[in-house]
N, C-alpha and C positions, 0 to 999 in steps of 0.2 A: 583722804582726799575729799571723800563726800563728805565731812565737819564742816573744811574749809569753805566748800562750795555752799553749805548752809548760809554758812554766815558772811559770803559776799550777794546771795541771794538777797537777803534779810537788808542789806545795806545799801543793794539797788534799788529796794523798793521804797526802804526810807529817804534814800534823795531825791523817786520820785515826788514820792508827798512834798518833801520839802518844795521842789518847785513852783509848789501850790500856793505857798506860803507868802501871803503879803508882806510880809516883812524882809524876805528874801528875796521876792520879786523887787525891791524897790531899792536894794542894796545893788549895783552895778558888780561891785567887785566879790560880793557873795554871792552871787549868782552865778557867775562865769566860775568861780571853786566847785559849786555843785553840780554847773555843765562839764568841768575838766574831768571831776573826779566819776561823774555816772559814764560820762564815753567811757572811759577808761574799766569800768564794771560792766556793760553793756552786753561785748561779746560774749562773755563766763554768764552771765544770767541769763542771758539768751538761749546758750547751748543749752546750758543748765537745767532749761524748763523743754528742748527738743528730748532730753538726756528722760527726764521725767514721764513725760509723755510715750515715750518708746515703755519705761520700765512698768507703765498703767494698760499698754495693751499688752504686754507679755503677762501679764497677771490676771487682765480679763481674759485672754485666750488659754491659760493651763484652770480657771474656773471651770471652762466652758468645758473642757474636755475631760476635768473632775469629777464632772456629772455626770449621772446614770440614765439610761434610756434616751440618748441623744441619738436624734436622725444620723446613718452615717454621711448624708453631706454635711449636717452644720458640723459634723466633727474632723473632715477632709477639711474646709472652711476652716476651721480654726485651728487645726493643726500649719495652716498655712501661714496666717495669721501670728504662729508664735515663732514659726521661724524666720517671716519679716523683722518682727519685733526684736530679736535674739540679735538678728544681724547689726541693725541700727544699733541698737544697745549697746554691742561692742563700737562699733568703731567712733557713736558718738562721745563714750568714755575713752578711746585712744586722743581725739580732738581734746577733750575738757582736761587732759593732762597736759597736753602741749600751751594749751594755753594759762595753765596754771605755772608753768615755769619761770622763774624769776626775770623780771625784764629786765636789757639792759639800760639804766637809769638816765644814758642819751640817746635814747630813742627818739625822742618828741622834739629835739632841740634842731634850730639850724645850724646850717653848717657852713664854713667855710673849707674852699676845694685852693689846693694849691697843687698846679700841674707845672715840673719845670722840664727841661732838655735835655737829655740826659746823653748816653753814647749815637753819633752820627751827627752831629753839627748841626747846618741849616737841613739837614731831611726829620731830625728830631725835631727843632724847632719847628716844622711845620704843620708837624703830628700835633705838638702841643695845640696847636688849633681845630686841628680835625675834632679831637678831645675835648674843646674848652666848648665848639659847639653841637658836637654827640651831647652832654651832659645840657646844655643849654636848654635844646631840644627836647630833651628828657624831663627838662624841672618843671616846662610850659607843659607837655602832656600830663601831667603828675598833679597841674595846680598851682606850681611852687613858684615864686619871684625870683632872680638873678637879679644881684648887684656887684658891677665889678668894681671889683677895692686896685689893682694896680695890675699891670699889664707893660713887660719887657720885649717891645716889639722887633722885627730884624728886617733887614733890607728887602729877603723876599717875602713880607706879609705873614712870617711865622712868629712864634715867643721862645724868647730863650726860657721866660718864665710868665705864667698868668695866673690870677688868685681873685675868686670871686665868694659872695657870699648866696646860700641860697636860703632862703626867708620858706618856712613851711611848718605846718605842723607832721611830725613824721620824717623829715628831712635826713637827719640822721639814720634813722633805720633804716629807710632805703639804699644809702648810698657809703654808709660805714665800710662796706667790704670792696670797697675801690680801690684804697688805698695798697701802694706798691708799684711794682716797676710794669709795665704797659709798653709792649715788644713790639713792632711792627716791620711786614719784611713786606716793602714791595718795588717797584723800580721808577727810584728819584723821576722826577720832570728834568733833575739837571745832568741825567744818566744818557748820555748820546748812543752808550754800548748795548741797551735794553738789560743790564743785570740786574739783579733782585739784590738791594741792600737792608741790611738788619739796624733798625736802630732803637733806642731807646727812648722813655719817655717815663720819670716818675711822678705820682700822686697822691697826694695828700688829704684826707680827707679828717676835718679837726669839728666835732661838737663847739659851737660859741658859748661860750665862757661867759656867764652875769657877773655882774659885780660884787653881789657878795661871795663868791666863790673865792676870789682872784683879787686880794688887795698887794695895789703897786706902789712902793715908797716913790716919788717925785725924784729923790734925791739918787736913786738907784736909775735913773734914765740918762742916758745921753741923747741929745734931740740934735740933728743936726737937720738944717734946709740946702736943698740945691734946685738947681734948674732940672725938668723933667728930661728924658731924654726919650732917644727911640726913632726910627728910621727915616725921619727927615718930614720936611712939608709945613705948611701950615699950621697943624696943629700942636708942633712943638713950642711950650712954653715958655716965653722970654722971661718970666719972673723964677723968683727961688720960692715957689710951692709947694714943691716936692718934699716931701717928709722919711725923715732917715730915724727910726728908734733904737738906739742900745740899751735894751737890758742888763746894764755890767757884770751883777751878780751869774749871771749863767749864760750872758754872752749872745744870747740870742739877739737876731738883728731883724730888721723890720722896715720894708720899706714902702710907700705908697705915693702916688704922682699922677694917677688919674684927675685927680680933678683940680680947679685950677685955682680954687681957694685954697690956703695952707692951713686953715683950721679944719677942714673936711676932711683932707688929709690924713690930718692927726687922729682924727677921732677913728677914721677907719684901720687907721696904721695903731691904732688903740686895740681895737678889737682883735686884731689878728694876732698881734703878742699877747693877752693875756688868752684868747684860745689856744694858744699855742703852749702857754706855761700849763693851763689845763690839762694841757694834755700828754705833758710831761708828769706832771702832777700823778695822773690816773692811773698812766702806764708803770709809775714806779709805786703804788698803792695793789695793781693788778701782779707785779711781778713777786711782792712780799707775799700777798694771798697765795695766788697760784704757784707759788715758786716756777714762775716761767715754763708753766707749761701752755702746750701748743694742742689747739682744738684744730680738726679735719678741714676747716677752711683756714686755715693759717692765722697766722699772727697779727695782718695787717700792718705788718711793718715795711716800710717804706723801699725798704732794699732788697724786698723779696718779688720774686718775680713773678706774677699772677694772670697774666694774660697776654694773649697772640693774637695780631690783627694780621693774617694773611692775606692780602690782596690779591696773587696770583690764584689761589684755590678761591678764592673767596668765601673764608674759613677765618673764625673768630671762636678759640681755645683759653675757657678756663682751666689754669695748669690744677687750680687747690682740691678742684670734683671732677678732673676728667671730662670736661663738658666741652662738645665740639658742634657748633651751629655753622651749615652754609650759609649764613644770611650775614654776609657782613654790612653790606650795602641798609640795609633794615634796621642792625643795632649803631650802626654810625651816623643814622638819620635819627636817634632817637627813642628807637622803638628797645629799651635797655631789660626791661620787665622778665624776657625770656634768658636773661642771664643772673638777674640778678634774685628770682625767686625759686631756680636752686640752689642760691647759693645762701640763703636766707633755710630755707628748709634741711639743708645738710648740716649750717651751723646747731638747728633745731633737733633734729637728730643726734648731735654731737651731744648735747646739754642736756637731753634725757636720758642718753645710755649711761652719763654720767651721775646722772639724779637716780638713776636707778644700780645702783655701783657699790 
């Protein structure tokens, strides 16, 4: 471990220098490589030099006590000293190992969230909105931008289905373990009996796909246009801007209709199918590797059921950690941090007991 940590030291400090470097400064697109690449070194040289500093006074404090004829305070003193030192030591090398674990490679990337309606009719579809702006909420505290690519609207103001993109650096990472089925039991507005109904809500959450990743034959699409549609009013589209994608080869389909040019359309009805082959892609590259196995926070697949929004208790359960917060009202405004970084640390957990295996 500590080789490693030598030699990302060593190469934090060379790209500081480089940023020194006129020639580097005056390169736009070389500069922003060697800002990507030192963020990305920052943390591990950081600790790395807490890590050092701890291991320089546990070395001056067992000198100190090495010595002969030492007053016994300076030696109470430094006995104290080295069991501070000792403590740090440890746990800042338990930190420098977690952060040396292999990241995963869509981390940094945005994302696009595809939330649809799942069991329960217009009370799912309703959820699907509660969802589209909990996460909305979430990307504005975070930093992050929201664009929405298409949006299946229903007579009372809910989505059969809604799909947005969110623009961030880190985007991914935060919001990868969302994905899967999204439960919620509370008592419809259109419930006259006051009962508590269960219904469903899947989400999707897909890393955006560049172009050199994901090349698309022309000849392998079907494009079709129609009129937008969706629960009446003004804003429904009289022209045919709505964009329809088939990808033949795998069938995958694609639709987009928020916006009221059809080339706008295309381009974002673009991005969602090749994120979407993406990540077909990945998951069949992860299953060869892994031969399908399943880490402590699940699969992240779509069909797996991962969370409880209780509205009677006012209880919101992660089923993959066992995690049960009373603050629903708190993470469906938004505030998502207290769900989502245990379960970022338990998948961290998962990936060192197995590094260490």
């Amino acid at each position: 471990m500590f080789n490693r940590l030598e030699i990302f030291e060593k190469r934090y400090n060379e790209l500081n220098t480089r940023l020194y470097d006129p020639a580097v400064a005056a390169n736009s697109d070389e500069y922003s490589k060697v800002m990507r690449e030192l963020k990305e070194l920052e943390p591990v040289a950081l600790k790395y030099g807490e890590y050092k500093a701890a291991l320089k006074s546990e070395e001056e404090a067992l000198a100190i006590l090495n010595e002969g004829g030492i007053e016994p305070e300076l030696k109470e003193l430094a006995g104290i000293e080295l069991s501070e030192a000792q403590e740090e030591k440890a746990r800042l090398s338990e930190e420098l190992k977690l952060l040396l674990l292999p990241k995963d490679p869509n981390d940094g990337r945005n994302v696009i969230v595809e939330i649809r309606g799942g069991a329960g009719g217009e009370e799912a579809a309703l959820f699907c909105g509660v969802l589209y702006r909990m996460y909305s909420m979430y990307a504005e505290k975070k930093g992050f931008k929201t664009e929405l690519l298409n949006a299946n609207e229903t007579e009372l103001g809910g989505f059969k289905e809604i799909s947005f993109m969110v623009n961030g650096s880190g985007a991914y990472s935060r919001l990868k373990f969302e994905s899967g089925v999204h439960r919620v039991q509370r008592v419809p507005e259109t419930e006259s009996q006051g009962r508590i109904h269960t219904s469903t809500v899947t989400v999707a959450v897909l890393p955006e796909a560049e172009d050199v990743e994901i090349e698309i034959n022309p000849a392998d699409l079907q494009i079709d246009t129609f009129r937008s549609s969706g629960a009446g009013g003004q804003h429904i589209n009289k022209t045919e801007s709505a964009i329809r994608i088939t990808h033949l080869p795998t069938g995958v389909v694609v639709e987009c209709q928020d916006e009221r040019s059809q080339y706008k359309n295309k381009d974002k009805a673009m991005k969602v199918l090749k994120s979407r082959l993406l990540q077909a892609k990945q998951q069949q590259q992860h299953e060869e590797v892994a031969q399908e196995r399943k880490n402590q926070v699940g699969t992240g697949d779509r069909s797996e059921r991962i969370r409880t929004y209780n509205y009677p208790q006012g209880r919101v359960t992660d089923h993959r950690i066992g995690l049960t917060l009373y603050k629903i009202d708190d993470i469906l405004n938004g505030n998502l941090d207290d769900v989502i970084d245990p379960l970022i640390a338990a998948a961290r957990a998962e990936q060192l007991k197995e590094e260490n295996n």
